[in-house]
C-alpha positions in Angstrom: 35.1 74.2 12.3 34.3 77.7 13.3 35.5 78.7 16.7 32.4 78.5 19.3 33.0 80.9 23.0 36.2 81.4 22.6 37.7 83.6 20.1 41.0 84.5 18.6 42.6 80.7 19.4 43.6 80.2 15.8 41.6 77.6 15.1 40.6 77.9 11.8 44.0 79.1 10.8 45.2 76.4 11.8 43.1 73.9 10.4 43.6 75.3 7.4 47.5 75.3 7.5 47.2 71.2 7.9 48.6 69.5 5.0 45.9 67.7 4.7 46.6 64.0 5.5 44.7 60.8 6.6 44.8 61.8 10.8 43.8 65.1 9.7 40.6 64.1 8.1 39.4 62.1 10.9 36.6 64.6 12.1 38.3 63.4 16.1 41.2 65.5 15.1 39.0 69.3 14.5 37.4 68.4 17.8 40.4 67.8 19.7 42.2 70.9 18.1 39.1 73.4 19.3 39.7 72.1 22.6 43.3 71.8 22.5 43.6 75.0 21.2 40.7 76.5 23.7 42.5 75.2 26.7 46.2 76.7 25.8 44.8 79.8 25.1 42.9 80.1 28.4 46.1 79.0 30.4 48.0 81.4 28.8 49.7 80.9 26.3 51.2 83.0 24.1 49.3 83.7 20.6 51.8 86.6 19.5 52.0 84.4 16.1 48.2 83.9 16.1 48.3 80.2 17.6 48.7 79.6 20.8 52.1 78.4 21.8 52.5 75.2 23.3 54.5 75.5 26.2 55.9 72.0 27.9 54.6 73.1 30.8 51.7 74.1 29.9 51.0 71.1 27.2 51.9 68.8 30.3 48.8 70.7 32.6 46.5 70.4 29.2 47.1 66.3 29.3 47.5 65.4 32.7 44.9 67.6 34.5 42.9 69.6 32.1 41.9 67.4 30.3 40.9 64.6 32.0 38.9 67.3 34.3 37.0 69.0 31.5 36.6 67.0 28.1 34.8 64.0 27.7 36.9 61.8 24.8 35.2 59.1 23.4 36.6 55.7 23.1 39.1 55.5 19.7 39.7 59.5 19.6 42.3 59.7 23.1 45.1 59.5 20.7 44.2 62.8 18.7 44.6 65.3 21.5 48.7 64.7 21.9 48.7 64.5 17.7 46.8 67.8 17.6 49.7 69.1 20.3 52.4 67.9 17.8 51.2 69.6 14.3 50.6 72.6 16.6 54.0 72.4 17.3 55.2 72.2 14.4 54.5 75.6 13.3 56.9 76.9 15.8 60.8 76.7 15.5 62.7 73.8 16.4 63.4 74.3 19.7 59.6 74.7 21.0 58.9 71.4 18.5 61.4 69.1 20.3 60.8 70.5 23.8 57.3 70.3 23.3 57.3 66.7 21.8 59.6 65.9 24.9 57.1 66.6 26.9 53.7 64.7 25.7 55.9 61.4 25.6 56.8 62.1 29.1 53.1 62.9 30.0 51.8 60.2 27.4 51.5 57.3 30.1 50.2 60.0 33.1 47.5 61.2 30.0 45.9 57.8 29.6 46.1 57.1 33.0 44.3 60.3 33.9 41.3 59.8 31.4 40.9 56.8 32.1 40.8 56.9 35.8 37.4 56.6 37.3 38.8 58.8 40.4 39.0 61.7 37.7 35.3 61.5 36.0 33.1 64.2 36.8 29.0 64.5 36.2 29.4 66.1 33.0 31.7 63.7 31.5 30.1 60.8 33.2 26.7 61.7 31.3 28.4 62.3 28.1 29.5 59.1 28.4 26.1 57.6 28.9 24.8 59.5 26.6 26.9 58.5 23.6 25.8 54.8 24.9 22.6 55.5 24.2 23.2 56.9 20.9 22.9 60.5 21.5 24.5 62.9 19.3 26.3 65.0 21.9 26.3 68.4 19.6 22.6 68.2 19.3 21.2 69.8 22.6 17.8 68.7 21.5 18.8 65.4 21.3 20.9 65.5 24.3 17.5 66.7 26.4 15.4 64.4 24.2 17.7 61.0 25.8 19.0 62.1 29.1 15.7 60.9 30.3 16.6 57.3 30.1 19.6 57.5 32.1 17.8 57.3 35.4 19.4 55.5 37.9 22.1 54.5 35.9 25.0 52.7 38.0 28.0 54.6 38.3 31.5 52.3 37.5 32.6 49.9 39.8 34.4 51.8 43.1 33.3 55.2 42.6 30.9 56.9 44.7 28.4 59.5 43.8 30.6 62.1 46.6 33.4 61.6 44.2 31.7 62.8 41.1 30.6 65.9 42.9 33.6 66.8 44.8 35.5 66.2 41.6 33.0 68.0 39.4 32.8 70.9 42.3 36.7 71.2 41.8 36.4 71.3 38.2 33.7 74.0 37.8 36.1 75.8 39.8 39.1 75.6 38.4 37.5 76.5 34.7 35.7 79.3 36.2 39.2 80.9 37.8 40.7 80.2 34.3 38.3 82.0 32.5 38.5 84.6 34.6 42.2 85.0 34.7 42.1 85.1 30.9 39.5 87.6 30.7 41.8 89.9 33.1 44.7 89.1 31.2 43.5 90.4 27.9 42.1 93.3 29.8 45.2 94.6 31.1 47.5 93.6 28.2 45.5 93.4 25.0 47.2 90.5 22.7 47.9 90.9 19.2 46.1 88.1 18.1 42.3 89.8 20.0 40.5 88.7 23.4 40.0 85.7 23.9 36.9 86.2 25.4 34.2 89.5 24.6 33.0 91.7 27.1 29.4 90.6 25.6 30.4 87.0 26.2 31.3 87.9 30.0 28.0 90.1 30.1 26.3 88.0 32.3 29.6 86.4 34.2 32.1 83.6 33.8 30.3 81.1 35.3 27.8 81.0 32.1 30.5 81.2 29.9 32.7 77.7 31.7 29.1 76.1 31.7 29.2 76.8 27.9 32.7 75.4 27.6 31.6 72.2 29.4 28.8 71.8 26.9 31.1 72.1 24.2 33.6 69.8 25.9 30.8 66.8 27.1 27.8 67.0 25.5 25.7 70.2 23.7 22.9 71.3 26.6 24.1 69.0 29.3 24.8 71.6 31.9 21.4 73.2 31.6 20.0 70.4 32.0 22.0 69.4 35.0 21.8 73.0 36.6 17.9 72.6 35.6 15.1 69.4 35.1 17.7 66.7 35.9 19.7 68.1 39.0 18.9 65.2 41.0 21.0 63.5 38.4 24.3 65.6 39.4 23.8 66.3 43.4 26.2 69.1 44.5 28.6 69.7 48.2 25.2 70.8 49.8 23.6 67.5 48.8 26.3 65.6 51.5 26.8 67.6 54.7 28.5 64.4 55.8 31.9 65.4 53.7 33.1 67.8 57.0 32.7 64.6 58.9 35.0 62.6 55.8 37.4 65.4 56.3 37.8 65.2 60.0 38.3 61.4 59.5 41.1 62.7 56.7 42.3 64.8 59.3 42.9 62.0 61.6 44.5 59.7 58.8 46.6 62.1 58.2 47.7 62.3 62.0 48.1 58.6 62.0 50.0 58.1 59.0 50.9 61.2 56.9 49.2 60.1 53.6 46.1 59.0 52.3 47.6 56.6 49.7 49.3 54.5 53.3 46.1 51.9 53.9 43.8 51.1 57.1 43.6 47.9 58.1 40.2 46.2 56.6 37.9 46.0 59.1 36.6 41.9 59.7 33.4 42.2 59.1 31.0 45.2 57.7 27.7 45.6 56.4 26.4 47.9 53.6 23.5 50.4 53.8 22.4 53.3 52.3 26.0 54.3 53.4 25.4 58.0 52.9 22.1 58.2 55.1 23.9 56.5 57.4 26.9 58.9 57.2 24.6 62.0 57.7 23.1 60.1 60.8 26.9 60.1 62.5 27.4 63.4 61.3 24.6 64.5 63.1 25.6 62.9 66.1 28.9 63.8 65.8 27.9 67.4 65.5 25.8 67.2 68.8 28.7 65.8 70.6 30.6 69.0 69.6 28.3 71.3 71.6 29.5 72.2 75.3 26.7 70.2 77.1 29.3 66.7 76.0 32.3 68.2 77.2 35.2 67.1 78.0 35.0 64.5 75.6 32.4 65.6 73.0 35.1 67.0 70.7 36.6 63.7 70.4 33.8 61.6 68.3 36.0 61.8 64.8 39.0 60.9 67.0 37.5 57.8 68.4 35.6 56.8 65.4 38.6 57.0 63.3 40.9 54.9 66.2 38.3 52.0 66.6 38.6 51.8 62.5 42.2 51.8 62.7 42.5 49.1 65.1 40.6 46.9 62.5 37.5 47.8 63.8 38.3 46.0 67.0 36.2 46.6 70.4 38.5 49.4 72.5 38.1 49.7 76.2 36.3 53.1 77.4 38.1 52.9 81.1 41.7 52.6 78.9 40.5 55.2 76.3 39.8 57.3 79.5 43.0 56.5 81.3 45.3 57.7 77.9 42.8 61.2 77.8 43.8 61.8 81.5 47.6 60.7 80.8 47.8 57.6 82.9 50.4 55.4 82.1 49.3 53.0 79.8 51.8 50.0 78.4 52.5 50.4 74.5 51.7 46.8 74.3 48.2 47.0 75.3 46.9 49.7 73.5 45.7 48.2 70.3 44.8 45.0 72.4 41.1 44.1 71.2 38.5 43.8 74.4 36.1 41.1 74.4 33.0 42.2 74.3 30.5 41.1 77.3 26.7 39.8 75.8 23.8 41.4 77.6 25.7 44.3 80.1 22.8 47.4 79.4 22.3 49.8 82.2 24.5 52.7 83.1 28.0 52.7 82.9 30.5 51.1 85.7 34.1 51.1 85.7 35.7 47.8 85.7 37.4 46.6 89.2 40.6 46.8 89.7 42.1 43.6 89.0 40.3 44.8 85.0 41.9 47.9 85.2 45.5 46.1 85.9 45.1 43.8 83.5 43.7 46.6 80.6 46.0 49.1 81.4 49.3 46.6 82.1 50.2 49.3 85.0 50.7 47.7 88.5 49.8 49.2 91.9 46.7 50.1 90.6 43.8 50.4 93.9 40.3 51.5 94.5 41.2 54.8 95.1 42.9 55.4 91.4 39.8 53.6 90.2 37.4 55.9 91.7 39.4 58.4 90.1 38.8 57.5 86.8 35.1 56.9 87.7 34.2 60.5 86.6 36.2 60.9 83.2 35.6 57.2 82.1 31.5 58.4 82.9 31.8 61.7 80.6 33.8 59.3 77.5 30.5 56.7 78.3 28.4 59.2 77.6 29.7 60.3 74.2 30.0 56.8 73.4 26.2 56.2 73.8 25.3 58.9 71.9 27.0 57.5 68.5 25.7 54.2 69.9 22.2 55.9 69.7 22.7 55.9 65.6 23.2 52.1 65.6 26.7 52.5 64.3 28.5 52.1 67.4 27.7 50.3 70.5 28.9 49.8 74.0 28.4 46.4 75.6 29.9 47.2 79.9 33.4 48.5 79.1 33.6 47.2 75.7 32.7 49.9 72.9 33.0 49.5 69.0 31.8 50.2 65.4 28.7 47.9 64.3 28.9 46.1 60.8 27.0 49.1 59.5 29.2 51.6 61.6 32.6 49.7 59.9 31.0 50.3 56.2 29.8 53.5 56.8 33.4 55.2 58.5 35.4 53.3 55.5 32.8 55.3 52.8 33.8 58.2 54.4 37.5 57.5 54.5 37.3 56.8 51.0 35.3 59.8 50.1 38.2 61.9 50.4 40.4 58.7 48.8 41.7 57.3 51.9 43.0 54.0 50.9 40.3 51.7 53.3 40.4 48.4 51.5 38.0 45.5 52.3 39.6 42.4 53.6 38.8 41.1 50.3 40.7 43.5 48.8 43.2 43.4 51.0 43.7 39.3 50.2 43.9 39.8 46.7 47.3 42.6 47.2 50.5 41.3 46.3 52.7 39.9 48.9 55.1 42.6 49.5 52.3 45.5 49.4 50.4 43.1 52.0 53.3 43.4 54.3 54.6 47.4 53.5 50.5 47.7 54.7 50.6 45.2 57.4 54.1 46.5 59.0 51.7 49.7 59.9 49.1 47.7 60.9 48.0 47.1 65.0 48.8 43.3 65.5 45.2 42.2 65.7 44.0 43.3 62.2 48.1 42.7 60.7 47.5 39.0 61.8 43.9 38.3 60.9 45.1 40.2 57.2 48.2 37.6 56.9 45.7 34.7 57.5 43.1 35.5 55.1 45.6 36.5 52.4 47.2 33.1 52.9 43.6 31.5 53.6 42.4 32.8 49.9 44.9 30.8 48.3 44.3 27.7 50.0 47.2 27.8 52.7 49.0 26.0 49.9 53.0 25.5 50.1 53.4 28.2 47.0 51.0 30.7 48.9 53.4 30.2 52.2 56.4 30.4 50.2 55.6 33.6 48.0 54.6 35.5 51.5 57.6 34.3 53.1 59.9 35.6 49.9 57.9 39.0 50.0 59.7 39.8 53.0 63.2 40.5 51.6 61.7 43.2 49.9 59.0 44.6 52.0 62.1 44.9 54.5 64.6 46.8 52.3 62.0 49.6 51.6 60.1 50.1 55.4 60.7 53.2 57.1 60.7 50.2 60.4 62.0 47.2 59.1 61.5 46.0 62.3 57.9 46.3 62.3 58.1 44.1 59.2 60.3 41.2 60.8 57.9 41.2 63.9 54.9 40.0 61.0 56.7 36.6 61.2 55.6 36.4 64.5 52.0 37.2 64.0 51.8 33.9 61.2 51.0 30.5 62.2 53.8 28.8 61.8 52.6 25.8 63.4 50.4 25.3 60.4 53.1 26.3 57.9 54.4 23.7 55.3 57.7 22.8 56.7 59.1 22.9 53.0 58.1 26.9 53.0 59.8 27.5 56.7 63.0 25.3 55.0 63.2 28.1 52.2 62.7 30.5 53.9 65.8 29.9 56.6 67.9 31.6 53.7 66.6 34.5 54.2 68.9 37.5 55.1 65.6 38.8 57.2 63.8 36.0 58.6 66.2 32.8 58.4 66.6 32.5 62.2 62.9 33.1 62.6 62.4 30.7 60.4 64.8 28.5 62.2 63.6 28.9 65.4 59.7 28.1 64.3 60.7 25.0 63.0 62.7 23.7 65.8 59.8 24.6 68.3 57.9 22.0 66.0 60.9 19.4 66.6 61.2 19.7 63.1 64.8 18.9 61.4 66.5 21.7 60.0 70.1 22.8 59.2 71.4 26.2 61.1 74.1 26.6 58.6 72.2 28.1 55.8 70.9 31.0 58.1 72.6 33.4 57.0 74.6 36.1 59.7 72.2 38.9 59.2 69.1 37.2 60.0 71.1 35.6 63.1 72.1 39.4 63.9 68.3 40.4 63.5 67.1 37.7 65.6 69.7 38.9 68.5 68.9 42.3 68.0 65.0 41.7 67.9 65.3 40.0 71.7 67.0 42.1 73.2 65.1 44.3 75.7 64.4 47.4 73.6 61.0 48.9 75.4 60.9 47.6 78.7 63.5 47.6 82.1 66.1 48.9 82.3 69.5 49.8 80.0 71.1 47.3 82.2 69.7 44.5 81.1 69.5 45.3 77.0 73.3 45.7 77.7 73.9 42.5 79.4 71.7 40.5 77.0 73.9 42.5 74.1 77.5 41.3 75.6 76.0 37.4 76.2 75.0 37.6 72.7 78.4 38.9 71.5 80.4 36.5 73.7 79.3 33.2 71.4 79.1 35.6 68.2 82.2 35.1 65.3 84.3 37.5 66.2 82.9 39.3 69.0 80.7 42.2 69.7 82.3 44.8 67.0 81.6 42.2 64.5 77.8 41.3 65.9 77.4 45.6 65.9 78.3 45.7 62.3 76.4 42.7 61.2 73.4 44.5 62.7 74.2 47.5 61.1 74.5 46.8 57.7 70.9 44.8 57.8 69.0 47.0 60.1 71.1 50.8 60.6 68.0 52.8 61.9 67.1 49.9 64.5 70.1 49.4 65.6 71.1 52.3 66.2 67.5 52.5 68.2 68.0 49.9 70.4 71.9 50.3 70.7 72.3 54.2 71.0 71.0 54.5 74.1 73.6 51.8 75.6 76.3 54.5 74.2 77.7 51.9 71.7 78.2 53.9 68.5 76.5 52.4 65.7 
């Protein structure tokens, strides 16, 4: 196979230095070595002996990212890239062989993982792929422009979305481009021994032409003509989806929340999809509106509060609290992720709620008229920015009450998961494994964390096994939270009073939730035996009812010492129990009493 754009990578050399055996023949393995070959050579490596040199690091980028970002492998022929890796190596001295095949077995999961994952496809190798379906022959650009006709309105694969394919192809064309470009420097400044890669006629007209050549080599012969040309509508670029600075605002505010996007929202209850990327441009556009000075002081805000009435499980949020926590009014803990019921029929300008609301909203006594007068004019200005995204039919505000639509839930989770925030359905959410339910859940606002706990258990039928296999999960969602608390207080959020009593019975073993257990049983007059509680779930139970947020240090102290005084061997033994199954929140609670933990 003679070398096509790029020059100098050995290629032929070393196809001809191949002993000649049945892998060797299989016309996968030329095609794999051109690219293999291509793509060391542009990253670098060094082709001092006339082959390019396969580097462990670099033979890791080639599988792992390169790869899966620029080649399009057919089914069957994955497994002759990392053998055309190992007969390159083999032409080198021992040491680069047995480094080298170190490194594709430690890459070989990551390498089938990254071609095959739909996150990683791009518009050039997803229409290679269709094209071969259809029964293109994918060197032929005739034939290639002859069939890509057919492939209107093809469906992409389950769970990608078209912003994927061009953010990830957008990333792609870039990253070649630079790579061409660095090698083309490269041999400029420090001509190899081997020749340039690339000739100043092939870079005549720039790089871009010459990646956009590679691609075609790499997918399918023509393709990127004809999705630069006649079929663009096929492969829509950044400009085609303004609405991805609104995704990454919403990314932004993720990240604020919870510090990476792989750490999931809770699924919103109910949503409804529509043309979710119309829809998204709408809210954009309103968003940007908001953002001019006429909506200040809270016209900034719009990703802010989309993002926080998502997070809260789509739940309705209060605009006289949201007002109260802009203006730093003390607000209790307790109530902030509190759902609001939503009033039917309120229209008409907005009015802050009297004060007895306000009291009860913001759980802050010695609330009067006068405070709520002065929260008239911010609480107005928040209104007014609410109405405007309520103007797009994605939001609404019902008196007080403001929230996402069904359409405005679907439409902020597609942007979430535009940039790959994980923003499961509750579908998806039910079908998780126990302990990743709870690690998700233990994040979670209460309201969503206990409707996500019922319908997991609900899509199995509330049976005794589904009860039992949540309740187990615990153990080990507990041993690997950054809170563990947060994960015990899930117990409480269950219906226990619905519970099999044969699950609660198994589950009063538990180092983490035995007394819980114990306790929910007994409140149903239920028989069970306090003995096989074990001393760490008795510690956590103490520990988890003792004052820790509210009044003052007095009375965490005193409930402490009562605690202590029934507790085998006193208070240094209670303190270490609580230590060894909870060090971070006891140390929490504890630290501030000065009792070292």
């Amino acid at each position: 196979m003679a070398e096509s754009v790029l020059t100098n990578t050995g290629l032929d050399r070393f196809l001809a230095l191949l002993d000649g055996g049945p892998e060797h023949r299989d016309p996968a393995f030329p095609r794999a070595a051109e690219v293999v070959l291509g793509l060391l050579a542009l990253r670098g490596a060094d082709r001092t002996s006339g082959l390019p040199a396969p580097e462990p690091r670099l033979v890791r980028q080639l599988l792992v990212e390169d790869l899966p970002a620029f080649v399009y492998v057919p089914p069957g022929e994955l497994d002759a890239y990392p053998a055309v890796v190992a007969a390159l190596a083999a032409r080198f001295d021992g040491e680069l062989r047995e480094r080298t095949a170190a490194a594709v077995e430690e890459s070989a999961g990551d390498f089938a993982r990254a071609m095959d994952d739909p996150g990683n496809l791009t518009w050039h190798r997803w229409y290679a792929s269709l094209l071969r379906s259809v029964g293109a022959d994918l060197a032929d650009p005739a034939d290639v422009r002859r069939r890509i006709g057919a492939l209107d309105g093809a469906p992409l694969p389950d769970g990608v979305l078209r912003a994927d394919l061009t953010v990830r192809t957008a990333l792609a064309d870039t990253l070649l481009t630079e790579a061409v470009a660095r090698a083309y420097v490269r041999d400029a400044e420090a001509p190899p021994p081997a020749g340039p890669l690339l000739t100043d006629h092939a870079v005549a007209a720039g790089v871009g032409p010459v990646a956009a050549a590679l691609l075609d080599r790499w997918t399918a012969a023509g393709l990127a003509e004809q999705l630069a040309g006649p079929y663009a509508r096929y492969a829509p670029g950044p400009d085609d989806f303004p609405h991805l600075a609104l995704a990454d605002a919403l990314l932004d505010e993720h990240m604020d929340y919870y510090g990476d996007p792989g750490l999931p929202v809770p699924p919103p209850a109910e949503t409804e999809e529509r043309d979710p990327e119309r829809a998204a441009d709408l809210l954009l556009t309103a968003v940007e509106e908001l953002a001019e000075e006429e909506y200040e002081p809270y016209g900034g805000e719009a990703p802010h509060l989309l993002y926080a009435l998502y997070q809260r499980g789509c739940a309705a949020d209060s605009v006289a609290r949201r007002a109260a926590e802009y203006e730093d009014w003390s607000v209790d803990p307790a109530l902030e992720d509190v759902p609001v019921t939503v009033p039917g029929g309120v229209t008409g300008p907005y009015v802050v709620p009297p004060v007895p609301e306000l009291v009860r909203l913001l759980g802050t006594a010695g609330i009067d008229e006068a405070d709520r007068v002065r929260l008239e004019g911010p609480a107005r200005d928040l209104a007014v920015a609410v109405d405007r995204l309520a103007a797009t039919g994605l939001v609404f505000r019902s008196g007080d009450a403001f929230g996402l639509t069904p359409h405005g839930a679907a439409t902020v989770r597609y942007l979430l998961r535009v940039r790959r925030v994980a923003a499961p359905t509750a579908a998806e959410a039910a079908a998780w494994p126990a302990r990743d339910l709870l690690a998700a859940a233990a994040q979670w606002p209460q309201a969503p964390a206990a409707h996500a706990l019922a319908g997991w258990l609900h899509a199995r039928g509330d049976t005794a096994g589904a009860w039992t296999e949540l309740l187990d999960a615990f153990g080990p969602a507990h041993a690997h939270a950054p809170d563990p608390a947060a994960v015990r207080d899930l117990f409480g959020l269950l219906d226990t009073a619905s519970a099999p009593p044969g699950a609660l019975r198994a589950a009063l073993e538990s180092p983490v939730i035995g007394a819980r257990a114990l306790h929910a049983l007994e409140v149903r007059g239920e028989a069970a035996d306090p003995l096989r509680v074990p001393a760490a779930a008795r510690a956590l139970h103490v520990l988890d009812r003792l004052p820790a947020k509210k009044g003052p240090l007095e009375s965490r102290r005193a409930a402490f010492d009562a605690a202590a005084a029934t507790w085998p061997g006193g208070s240094a033994a209670l303190l270490r129990t609580m230590t060894e199954a909870d060090p971070r929140g006891t140390a929490r609670v504890l630290g501030p009493l000065g009792i070292p933990t």
